[in-house]
Backbone bond lengths (Angstrom), bond angles and torsions (degrees), N, CA, C in turn:
res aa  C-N    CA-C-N  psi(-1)  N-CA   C-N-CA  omega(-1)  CA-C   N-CA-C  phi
1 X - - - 1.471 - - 1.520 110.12 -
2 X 1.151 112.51 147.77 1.384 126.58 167.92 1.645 107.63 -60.52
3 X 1.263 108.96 140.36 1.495 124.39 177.30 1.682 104.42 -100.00
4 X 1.548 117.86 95.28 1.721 115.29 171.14 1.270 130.08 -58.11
5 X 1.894 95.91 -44.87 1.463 114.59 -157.09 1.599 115.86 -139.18
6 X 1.269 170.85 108.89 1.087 124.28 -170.10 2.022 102.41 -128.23
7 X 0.826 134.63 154.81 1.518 142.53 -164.50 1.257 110.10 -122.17
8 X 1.311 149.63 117.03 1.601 128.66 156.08 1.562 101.42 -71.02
9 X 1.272 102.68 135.89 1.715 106.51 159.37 1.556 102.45 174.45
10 X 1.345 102.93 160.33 1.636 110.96 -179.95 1.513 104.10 -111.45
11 X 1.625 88.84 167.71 1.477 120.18 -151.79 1.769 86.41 -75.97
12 X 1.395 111.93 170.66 1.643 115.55 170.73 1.906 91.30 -140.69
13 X 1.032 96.79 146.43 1.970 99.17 147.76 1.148 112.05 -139.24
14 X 1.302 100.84 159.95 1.391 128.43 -173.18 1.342 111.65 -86.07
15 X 1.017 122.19 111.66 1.766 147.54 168.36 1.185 129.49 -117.87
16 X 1.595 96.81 122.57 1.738 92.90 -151.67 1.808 141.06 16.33
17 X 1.240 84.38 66.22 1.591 104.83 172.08 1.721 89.99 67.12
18 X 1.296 135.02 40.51 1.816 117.07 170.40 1.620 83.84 -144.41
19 X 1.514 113.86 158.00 0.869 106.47 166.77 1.638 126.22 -143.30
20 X 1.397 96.17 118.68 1.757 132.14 165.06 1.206 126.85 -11.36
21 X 1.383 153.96 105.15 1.224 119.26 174.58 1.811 103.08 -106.95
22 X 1.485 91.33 145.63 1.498 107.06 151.71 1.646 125.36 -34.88
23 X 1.487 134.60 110.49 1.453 109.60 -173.45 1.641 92.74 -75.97
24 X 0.645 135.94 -19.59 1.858 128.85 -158.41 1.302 111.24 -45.54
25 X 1.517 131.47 154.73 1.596 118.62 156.29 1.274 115.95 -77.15
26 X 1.344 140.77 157.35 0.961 130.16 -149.73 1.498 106.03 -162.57
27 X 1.228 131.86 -180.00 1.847 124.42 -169.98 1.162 105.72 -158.73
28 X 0.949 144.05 96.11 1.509 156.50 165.60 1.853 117.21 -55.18
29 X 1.154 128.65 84.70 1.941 117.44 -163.92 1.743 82.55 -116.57
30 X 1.639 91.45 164.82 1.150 90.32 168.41 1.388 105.20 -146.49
31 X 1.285 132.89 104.76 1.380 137.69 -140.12 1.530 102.51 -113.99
32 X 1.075 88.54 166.94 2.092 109.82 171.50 1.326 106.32 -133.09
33 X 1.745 99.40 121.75 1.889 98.99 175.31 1.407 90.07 -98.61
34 X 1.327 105.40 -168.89 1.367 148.13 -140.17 1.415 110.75 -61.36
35 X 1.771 107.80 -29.51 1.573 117.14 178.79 1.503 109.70 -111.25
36 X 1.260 100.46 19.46 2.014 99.76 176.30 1.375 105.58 92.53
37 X 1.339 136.23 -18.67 0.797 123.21 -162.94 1.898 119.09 -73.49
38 X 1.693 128.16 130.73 1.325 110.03 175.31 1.405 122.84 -76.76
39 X 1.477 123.88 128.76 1.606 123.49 156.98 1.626 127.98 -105.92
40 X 1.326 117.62 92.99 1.285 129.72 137.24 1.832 115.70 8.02
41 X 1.038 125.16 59.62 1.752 125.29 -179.09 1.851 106.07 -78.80
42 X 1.328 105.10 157.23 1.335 90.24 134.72 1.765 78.48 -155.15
43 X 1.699 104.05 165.39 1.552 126.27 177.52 1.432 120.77 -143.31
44 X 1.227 118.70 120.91 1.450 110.86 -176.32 1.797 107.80 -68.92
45 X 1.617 95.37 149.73 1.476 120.95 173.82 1.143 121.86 -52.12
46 X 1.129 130.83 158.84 1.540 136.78 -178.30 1.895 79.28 -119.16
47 X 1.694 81.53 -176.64 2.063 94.85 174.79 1.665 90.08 -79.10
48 X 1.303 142.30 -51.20 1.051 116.21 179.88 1.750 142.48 -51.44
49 X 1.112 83.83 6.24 2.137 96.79 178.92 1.914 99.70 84.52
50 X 1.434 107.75 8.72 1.745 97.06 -166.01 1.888 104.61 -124.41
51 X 1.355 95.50 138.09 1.357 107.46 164.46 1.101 121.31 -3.67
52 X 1.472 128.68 109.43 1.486 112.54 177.44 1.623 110.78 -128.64
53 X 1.687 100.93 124.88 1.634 102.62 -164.67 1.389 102.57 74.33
54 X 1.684 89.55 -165.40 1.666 105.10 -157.45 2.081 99.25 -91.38
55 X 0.632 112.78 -171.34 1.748 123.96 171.48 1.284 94.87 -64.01
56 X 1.296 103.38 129.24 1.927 108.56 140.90 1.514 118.86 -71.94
57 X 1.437 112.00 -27.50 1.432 122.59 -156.99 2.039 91.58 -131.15
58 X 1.183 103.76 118.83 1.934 108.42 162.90 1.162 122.97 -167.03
59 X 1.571 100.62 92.90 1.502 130.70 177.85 1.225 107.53 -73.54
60 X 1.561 117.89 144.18 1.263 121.13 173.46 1.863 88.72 -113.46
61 X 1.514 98.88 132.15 1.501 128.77 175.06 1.492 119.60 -63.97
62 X 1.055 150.45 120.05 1.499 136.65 133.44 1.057 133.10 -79.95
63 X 1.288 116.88 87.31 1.606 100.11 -171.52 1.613 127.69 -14.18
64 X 1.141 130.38 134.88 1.501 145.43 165.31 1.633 99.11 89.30
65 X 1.044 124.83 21.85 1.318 102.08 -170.28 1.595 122.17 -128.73
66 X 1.718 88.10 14.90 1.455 107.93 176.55 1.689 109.50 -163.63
67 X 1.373 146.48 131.52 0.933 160.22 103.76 1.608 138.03 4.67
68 X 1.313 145.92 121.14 1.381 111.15 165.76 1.759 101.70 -132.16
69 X 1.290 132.37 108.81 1.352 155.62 -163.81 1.344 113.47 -100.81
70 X 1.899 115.62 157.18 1.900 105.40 179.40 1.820 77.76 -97.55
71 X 1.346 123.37 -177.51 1.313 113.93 -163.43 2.015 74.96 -128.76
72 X 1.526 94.53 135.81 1.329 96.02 173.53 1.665 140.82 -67.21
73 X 1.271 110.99 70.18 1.673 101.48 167.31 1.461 120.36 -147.97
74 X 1.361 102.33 153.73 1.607 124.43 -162.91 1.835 98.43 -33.67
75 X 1.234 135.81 121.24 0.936 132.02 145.45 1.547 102.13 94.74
76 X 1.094 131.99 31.97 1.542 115.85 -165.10 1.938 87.99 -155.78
77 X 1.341 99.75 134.41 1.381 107.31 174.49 1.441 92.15 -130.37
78 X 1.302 114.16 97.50 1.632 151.55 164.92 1.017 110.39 -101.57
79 X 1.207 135.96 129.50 1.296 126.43 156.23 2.070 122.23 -121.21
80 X 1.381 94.79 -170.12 1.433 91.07 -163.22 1.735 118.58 -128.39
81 X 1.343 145.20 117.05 1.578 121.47 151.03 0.681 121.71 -83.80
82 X 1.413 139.35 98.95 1.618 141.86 -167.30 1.362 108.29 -105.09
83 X 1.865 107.20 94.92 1.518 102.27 143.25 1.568 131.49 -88.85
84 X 1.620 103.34 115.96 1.690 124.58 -176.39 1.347 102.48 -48.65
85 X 0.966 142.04 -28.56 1.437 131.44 -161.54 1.995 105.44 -115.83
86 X 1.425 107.69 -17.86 1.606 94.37 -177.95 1.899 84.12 -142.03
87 X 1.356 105.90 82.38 1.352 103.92 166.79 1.414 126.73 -43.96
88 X 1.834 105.28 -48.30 1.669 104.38 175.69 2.225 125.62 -41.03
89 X 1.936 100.62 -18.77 1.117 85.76 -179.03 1.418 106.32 -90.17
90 X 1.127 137.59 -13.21 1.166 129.89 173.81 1.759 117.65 -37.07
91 X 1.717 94.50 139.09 1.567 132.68 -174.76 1.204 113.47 -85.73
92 X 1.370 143.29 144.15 1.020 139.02 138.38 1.274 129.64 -118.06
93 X 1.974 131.89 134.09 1.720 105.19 -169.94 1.723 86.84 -145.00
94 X 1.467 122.16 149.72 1.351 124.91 159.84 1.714 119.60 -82.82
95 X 1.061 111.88 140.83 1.619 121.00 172.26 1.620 106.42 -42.32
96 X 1.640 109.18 145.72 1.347 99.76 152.91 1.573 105.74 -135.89
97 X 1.343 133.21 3.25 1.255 135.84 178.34 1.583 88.34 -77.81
98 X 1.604 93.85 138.86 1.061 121.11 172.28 1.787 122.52 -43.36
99 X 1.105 91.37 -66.78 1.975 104.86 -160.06 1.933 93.16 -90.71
100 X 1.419 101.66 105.02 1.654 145.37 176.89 1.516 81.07 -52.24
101 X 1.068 151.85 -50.61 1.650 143.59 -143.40 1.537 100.63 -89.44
102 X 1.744 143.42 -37.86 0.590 147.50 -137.35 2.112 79.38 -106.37
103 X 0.834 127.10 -10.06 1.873 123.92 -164.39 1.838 78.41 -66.02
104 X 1.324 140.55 -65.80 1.706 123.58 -142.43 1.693 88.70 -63.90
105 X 1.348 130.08 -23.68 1.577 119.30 -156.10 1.690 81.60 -90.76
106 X 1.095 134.07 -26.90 1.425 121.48 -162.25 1.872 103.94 -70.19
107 X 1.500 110.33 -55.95 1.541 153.87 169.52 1.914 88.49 -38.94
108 X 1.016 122.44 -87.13 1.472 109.27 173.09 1.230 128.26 -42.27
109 X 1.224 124.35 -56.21 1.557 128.00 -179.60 2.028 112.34 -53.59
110 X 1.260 88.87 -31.30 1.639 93.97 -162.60 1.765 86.83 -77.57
111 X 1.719 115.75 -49.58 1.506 106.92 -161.68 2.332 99.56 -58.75
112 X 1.682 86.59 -46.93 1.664 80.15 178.84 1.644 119.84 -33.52
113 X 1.078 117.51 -63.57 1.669 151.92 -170.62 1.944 83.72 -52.50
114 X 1.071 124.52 -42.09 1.571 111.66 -161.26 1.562 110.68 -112.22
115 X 1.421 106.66 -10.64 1.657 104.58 165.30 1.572 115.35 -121.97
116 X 1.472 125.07 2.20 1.060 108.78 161.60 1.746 119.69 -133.10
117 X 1.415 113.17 -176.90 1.863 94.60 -163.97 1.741 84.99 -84.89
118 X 1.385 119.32 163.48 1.172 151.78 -137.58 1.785 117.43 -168.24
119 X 1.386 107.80 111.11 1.675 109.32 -160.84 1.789 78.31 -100.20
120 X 1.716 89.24 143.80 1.841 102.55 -167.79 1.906 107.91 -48.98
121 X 0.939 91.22 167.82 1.640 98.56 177.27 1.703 117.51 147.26
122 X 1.008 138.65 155.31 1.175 128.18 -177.61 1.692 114.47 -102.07
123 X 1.103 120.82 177.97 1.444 124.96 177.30 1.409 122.95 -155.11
124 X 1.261 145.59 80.68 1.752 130.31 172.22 1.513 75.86 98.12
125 X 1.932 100.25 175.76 1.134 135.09 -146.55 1.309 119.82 44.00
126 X 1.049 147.95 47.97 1.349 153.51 177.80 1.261 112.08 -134.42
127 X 1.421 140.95 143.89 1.669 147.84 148.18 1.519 102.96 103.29
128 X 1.408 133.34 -8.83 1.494 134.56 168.95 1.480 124.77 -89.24
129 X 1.222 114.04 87.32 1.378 121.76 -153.46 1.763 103.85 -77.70
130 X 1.688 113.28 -26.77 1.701 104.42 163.53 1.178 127.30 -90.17
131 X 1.204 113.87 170.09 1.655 116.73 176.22 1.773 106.01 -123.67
132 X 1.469 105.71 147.39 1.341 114.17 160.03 1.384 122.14 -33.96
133 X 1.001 120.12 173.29 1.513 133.74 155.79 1.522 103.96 -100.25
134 X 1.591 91.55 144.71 1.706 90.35 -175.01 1.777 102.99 -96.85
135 X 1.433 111.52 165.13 1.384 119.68 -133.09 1.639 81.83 -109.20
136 X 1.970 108.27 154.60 1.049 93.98 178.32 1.589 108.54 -87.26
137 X 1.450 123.49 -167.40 1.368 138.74 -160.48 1.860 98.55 -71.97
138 X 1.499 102.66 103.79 1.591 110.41 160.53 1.522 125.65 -82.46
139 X 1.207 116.90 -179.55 1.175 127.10 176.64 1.422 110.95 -82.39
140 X 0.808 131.93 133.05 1.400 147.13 -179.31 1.790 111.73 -63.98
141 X 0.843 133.70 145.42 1.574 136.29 174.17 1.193 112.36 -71.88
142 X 1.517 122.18 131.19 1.271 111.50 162.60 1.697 159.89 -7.69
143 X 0.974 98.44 59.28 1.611 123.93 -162.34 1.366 128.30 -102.85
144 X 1.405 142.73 167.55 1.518 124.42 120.17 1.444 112.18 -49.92
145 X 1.376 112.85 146.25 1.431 115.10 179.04 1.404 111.72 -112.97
146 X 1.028 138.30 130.30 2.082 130.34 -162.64 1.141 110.52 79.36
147 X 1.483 148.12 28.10 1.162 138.04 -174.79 1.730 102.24 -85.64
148 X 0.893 134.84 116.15 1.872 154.37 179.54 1.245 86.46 -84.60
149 X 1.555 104.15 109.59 1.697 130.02 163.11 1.727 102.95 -50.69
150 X 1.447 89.93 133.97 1.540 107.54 169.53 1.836 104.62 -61.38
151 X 1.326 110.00 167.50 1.580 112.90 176.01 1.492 108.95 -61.24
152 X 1.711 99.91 -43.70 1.748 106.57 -170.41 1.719 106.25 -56.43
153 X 1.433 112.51 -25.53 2.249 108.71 175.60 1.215 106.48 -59.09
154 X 1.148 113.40 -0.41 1.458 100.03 -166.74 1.833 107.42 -113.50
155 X 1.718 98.55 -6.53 1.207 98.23 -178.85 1.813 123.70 -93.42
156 X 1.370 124.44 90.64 1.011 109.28 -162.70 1.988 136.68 -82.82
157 X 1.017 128.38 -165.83 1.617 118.02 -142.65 1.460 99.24 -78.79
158 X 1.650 113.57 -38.40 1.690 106.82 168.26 1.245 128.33 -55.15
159 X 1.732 105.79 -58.70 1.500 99.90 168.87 1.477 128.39 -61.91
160 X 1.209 104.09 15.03 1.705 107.44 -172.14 1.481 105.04 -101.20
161 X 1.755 101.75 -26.16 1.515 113.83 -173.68 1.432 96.88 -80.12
162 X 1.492 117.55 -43.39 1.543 125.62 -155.08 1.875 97.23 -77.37
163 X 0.882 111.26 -39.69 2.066 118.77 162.60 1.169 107.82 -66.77
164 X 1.201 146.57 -40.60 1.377 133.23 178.64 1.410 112.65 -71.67
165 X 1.270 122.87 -23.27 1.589 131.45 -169.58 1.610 92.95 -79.58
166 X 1.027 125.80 -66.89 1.437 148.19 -160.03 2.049 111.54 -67.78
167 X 1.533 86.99 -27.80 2.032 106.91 169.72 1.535 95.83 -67.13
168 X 1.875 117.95 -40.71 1.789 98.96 -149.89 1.663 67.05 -115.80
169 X 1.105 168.63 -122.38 1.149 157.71 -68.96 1.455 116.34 -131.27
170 X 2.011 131.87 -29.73 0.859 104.91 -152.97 1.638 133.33 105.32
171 X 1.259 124.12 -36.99 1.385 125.34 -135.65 2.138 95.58 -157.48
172 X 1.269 90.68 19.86 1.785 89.81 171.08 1.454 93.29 -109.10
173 X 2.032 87.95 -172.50 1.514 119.66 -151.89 1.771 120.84 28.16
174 X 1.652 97.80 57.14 1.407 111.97 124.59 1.796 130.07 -92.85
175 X 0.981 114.52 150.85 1.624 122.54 -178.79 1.632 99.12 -82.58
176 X 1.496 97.85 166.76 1.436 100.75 171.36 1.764 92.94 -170.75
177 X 1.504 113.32 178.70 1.676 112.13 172.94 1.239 105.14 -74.96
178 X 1.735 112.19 152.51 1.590 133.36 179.86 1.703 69.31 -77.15
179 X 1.711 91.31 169.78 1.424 134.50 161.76 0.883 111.34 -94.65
180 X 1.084 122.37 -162.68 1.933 125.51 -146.46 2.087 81.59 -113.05
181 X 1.490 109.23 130.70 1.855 92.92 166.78 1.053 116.58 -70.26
182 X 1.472 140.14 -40.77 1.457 137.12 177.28 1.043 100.80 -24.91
183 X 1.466 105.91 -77.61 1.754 120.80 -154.23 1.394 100.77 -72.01
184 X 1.466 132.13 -8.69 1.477 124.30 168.91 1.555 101.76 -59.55
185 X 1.176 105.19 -81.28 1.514 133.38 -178.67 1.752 111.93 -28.18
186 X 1.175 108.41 -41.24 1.559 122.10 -179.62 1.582 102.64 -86.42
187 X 0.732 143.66 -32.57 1.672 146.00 178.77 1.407 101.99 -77.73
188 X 1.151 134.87 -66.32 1.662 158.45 144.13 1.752 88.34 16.32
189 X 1.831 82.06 -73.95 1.665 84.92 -145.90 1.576 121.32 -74.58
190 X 1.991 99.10 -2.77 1.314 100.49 178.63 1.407 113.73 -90.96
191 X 1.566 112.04 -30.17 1.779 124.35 140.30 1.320 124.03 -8.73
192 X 1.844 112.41 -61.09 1.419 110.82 -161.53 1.189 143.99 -66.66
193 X 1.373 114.68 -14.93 1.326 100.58 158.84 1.457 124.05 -94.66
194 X 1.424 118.34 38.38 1.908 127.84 172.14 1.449 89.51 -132.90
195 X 1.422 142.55 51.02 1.442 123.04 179.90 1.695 120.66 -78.32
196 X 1.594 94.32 -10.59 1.507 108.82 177.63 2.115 121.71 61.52
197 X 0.962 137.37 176.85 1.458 116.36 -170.53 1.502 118.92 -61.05
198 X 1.464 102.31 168.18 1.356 115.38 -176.36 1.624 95.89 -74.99
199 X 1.509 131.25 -178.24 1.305 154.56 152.35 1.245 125.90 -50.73
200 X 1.569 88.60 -33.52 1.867 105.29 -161.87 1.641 82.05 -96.64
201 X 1.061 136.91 -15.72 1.778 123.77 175.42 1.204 112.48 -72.13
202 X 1.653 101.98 -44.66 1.801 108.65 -158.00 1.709 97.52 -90.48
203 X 1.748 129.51 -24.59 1.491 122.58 -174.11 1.796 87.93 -110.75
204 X 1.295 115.67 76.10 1.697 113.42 -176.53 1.824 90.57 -110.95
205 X 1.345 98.92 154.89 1.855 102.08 -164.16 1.150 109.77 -46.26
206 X 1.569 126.19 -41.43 1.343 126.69 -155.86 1.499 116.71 -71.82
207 X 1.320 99.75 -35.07 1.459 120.25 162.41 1.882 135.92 -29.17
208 X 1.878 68.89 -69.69 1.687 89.06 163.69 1.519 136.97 -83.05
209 X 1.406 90.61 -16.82 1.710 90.58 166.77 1.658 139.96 -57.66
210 X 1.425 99.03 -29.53 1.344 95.17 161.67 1.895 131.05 -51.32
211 X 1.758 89.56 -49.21 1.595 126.64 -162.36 1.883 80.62 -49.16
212 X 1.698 101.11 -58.52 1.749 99.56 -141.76 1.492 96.08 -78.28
213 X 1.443 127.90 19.03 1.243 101.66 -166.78 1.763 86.75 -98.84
214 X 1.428 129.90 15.20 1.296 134.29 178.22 0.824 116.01 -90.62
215 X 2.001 118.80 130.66 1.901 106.10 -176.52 1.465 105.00 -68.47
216 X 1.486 120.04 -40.34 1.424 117.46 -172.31 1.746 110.41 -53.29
217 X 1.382 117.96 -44.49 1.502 114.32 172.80 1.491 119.63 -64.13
218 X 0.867 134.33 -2.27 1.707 162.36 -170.05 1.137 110.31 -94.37
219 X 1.679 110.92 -57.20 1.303 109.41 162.44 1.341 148.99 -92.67
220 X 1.537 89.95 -2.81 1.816 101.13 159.83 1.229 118.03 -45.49
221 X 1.592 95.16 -52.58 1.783 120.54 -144.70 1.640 101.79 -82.14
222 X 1.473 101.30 -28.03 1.814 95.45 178.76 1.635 127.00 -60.85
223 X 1.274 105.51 -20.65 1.395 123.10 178.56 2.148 102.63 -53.35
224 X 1.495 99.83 -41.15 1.314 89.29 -159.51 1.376 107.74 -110.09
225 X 1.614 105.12 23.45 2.238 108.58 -171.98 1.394 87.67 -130.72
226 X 1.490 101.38 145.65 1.475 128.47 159.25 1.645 95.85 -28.87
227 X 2.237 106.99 140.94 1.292 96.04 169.27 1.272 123.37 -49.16
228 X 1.310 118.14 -32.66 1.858 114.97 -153.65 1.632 94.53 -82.66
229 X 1.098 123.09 -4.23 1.617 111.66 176.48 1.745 105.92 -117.65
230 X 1.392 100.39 59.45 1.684 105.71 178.55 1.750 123.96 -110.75
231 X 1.402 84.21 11.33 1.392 99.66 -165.58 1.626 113.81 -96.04
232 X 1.623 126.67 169.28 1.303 95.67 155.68 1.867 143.92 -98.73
233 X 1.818 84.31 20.19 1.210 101.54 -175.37 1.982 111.37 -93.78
234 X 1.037 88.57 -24.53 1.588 104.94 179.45 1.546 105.89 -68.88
235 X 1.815 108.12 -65.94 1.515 104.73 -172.05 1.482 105.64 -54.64
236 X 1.282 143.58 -48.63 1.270 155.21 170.74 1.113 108.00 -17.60
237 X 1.813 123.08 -67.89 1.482 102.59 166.81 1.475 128.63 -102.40
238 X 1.343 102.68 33.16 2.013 113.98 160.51 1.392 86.15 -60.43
239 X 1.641 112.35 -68.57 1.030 132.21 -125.97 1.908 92.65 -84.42
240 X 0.766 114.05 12.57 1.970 121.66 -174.61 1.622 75.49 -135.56
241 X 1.245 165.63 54.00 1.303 146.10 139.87 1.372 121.51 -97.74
242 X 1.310 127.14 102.61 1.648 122.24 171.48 1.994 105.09 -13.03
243 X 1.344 106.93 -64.10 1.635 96.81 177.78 0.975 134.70 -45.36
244 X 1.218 127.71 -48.54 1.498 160.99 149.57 1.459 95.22 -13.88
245 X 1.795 117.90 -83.76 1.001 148.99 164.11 1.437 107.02 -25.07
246 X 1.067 134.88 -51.47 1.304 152.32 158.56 1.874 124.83 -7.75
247 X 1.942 77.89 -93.78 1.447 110.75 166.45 1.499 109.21 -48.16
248 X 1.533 113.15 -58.55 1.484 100.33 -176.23 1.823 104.86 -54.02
249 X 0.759 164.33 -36.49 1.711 151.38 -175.98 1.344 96.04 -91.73
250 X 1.497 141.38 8.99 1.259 116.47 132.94 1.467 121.55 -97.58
251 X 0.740 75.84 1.41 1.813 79.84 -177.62 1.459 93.13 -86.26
252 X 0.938 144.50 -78.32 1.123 170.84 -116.94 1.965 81.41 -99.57
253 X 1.079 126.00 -28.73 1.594 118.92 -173.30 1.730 99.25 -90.67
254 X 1.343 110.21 -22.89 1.630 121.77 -162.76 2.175 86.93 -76.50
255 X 1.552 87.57 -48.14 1.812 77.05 -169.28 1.765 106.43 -74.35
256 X 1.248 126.42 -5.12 1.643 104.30 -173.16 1.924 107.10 -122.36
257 X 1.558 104.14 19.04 1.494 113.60 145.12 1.527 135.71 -110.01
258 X 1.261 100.69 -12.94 1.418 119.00 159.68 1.781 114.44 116.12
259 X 1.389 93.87 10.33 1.584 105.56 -175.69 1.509 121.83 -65.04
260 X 1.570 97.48 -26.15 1.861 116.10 -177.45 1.562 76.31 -141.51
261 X 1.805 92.19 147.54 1.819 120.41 151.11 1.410 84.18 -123.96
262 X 1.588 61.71 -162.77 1.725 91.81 -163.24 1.974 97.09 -95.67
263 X 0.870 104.75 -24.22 1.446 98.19 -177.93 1.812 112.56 -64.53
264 X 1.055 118.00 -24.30 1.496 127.91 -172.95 1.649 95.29 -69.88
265 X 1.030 127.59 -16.66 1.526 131.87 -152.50 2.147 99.49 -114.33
266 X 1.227 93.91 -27.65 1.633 87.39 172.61 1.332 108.47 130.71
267 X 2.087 89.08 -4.90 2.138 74.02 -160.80 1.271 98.06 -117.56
268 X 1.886 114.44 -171.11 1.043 121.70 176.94 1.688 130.61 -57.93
269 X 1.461 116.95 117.80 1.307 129.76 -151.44 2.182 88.23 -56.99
270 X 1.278 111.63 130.60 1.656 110.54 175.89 1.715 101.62 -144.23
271 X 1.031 139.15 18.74 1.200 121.58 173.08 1.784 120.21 103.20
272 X 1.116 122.58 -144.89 1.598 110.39 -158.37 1.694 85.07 -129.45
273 X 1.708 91.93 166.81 1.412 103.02 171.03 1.818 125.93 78.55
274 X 0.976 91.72 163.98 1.724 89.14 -148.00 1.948 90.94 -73.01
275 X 1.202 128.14 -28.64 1.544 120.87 -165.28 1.779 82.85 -80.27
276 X 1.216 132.01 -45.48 1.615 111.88 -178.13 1.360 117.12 -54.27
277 X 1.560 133.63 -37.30 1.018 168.33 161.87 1.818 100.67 -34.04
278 X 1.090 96.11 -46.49 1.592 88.28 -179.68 1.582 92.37 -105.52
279 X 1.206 143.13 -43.56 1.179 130.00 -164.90 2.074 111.27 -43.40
280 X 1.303 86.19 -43.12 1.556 111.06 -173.91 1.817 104.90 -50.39
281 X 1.574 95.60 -44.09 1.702 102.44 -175.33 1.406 107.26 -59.23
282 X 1.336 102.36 -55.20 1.463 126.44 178.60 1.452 116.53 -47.51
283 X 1.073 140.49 -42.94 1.467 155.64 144.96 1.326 103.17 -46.74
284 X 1.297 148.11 -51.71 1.497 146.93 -136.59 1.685 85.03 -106.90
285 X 1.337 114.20 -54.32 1.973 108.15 173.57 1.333 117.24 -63.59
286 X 1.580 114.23 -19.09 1.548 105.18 170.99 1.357 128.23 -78.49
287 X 1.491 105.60 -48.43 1.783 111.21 162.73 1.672 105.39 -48.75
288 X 1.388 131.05 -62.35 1.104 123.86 -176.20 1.555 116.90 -38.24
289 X 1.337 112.46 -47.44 1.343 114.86 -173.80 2.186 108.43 -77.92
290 X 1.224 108.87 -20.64 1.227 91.46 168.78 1.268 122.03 -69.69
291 X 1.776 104.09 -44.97 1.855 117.60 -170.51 1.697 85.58 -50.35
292 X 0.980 125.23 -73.70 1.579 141.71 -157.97 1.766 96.29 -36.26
293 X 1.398 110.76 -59.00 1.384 121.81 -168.54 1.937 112.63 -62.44
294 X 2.121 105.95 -26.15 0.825 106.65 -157.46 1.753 95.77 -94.53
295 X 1.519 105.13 -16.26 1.043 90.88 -172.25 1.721 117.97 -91.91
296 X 1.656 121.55 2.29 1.412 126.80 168.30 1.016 98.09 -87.09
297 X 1.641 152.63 -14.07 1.690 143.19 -171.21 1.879 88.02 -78.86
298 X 1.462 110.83 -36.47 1.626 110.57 -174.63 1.451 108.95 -66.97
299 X 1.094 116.82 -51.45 1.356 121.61 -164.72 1.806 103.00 -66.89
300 X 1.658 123.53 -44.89 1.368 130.71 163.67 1.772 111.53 -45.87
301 X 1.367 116.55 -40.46 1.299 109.77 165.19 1.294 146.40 -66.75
């Protein structure tokens, strides 16, 4: 993945409503793979100041649907990922770059990098060879404090794309090239007023209950969910979760402004909005099923 942004700072948790920090060094990036899409990392430090291993932490971004802020108080460079709508996923990490003045340029670059598209390149974290001291245990921001993430926090925006493909057809989360953003954005907006239903209308529980009560649909779908949600009792209530519920109308908002196509996803490039969105699947399972069909008439010959 492309490196956008990168931050030194460590992780914090929340313990009983105060919040903890991680002593570790730690690296905050916020990258774009291969189909545009942004991920939210963070990776602890080695002694060399560099990435070591894979992420502990790799969120996939939707534009608008999260924030990242310094949290206001006297003397404390805390910071914040604030998703408005599912507080339980909210982040917390302390600074470790040295120079306190440079945190609002860090705080912009990272929100740019995570709500809008972004051509690869890097930015900051580089040339500061000390780190902060990590801060002792603050008060936590105005919150519920102990709230235990639903199953659906745990389900993130790729695998949500790569399960939805595989719910109507089978044959998603393949990659393919982004489109041009201009011409996203400009098609989008002549789109918008035909965007047709949300995700969360057309994949609503009742819907899917038939589908999941199938072992074969069970086992499509496990390929692309956390082990502990491989079951068909688990996806059942992802798929009944306000969060869940959520993501699909951003997701579903990402494809009919031009933020996601369908080409980023593997399939045939068709335009904006959630009915192109499936048309595209629908097209991509039909060729499949001819090649497939055309290629046992060969083998019978």
């Amino acid at each position: 993945m492309d490196v956008i942004v990168e931050f030194r700072a460590g992780r914090m948790a929340l313990v009983e409503n105060r919040l903890v920090a991680d002593p570790r060094k730690g690296l905050l990036r916020v990258c774009q793979d291969e189909v545009g899409l942004s991920h939210f990392c963070w990776y602890e430090r080695d002694a060399a100041g560099a990435a070591a291993g894979e992420a502990e932490q790799d969120i996939v971004i939707i534009p608008g649907e999260c924030t990242f802020s310094k949290i206001a108080r006297p003397g404390s460079r805390v910071f914040e990922l604030r998703f408005p709508e599912e507080k339980q996923r909210n982040l917390f990490f302390w600074a470790q770059e040295v120079a306190a003045e440079d945190d609002d340029e860090y705080v912009a670059a990272i929100n740019l990098a995570l709500n809008m598209d972004v051509d690869g390149g890097e930015d900051g974290g580089e040339g500061m060879q000390a780190d902060a001291a990590p801060p002792a245990a603050v008060g936590a921001p105005a919150q519920p404090g102990g709230v235990a993430p639903s199953p659906a926090a745990a389900i993130t925006s790729s695998q949500l794309a790569a399960a939805l493909g595989s719910i109507l057809a089978g044959s998603a989360g393949q990659q393919g090239a982004a489109g041009t953003h201009q011409q996203q954005m400009q098609q989008a907006a002549a789109a918008a007023a035909n965007r047709g239903p949300s995700l969360a209308d057309v994949l609503n529980p009742e819907l899917l209950a038939p589908l999941l009560q199938s072992p074969d649909m069970v086992q499509r779908l496990a390929p692309y969910l956390p082990e502990q949600h491989r079951t068909a009792a688990a996806i059942r209530e992802i798929v009944s979760a306000p969060q869940f519920r959520h993501q699909l109308g951003l997701f579903s908002n990402a494809l009919s402004t031009g933020q996601l196509d369908t080409s980023q996803f593997g399939l045939p490039a068709g335009g904006f909005g959630v009915l192109d969105f499936l048309s595209s699947i629908q097209a991509q399972a039909d060729q499949q099923k001819q090649q497939a069909d055309g290629g046992a008439a060969d083998m019978q010959e």
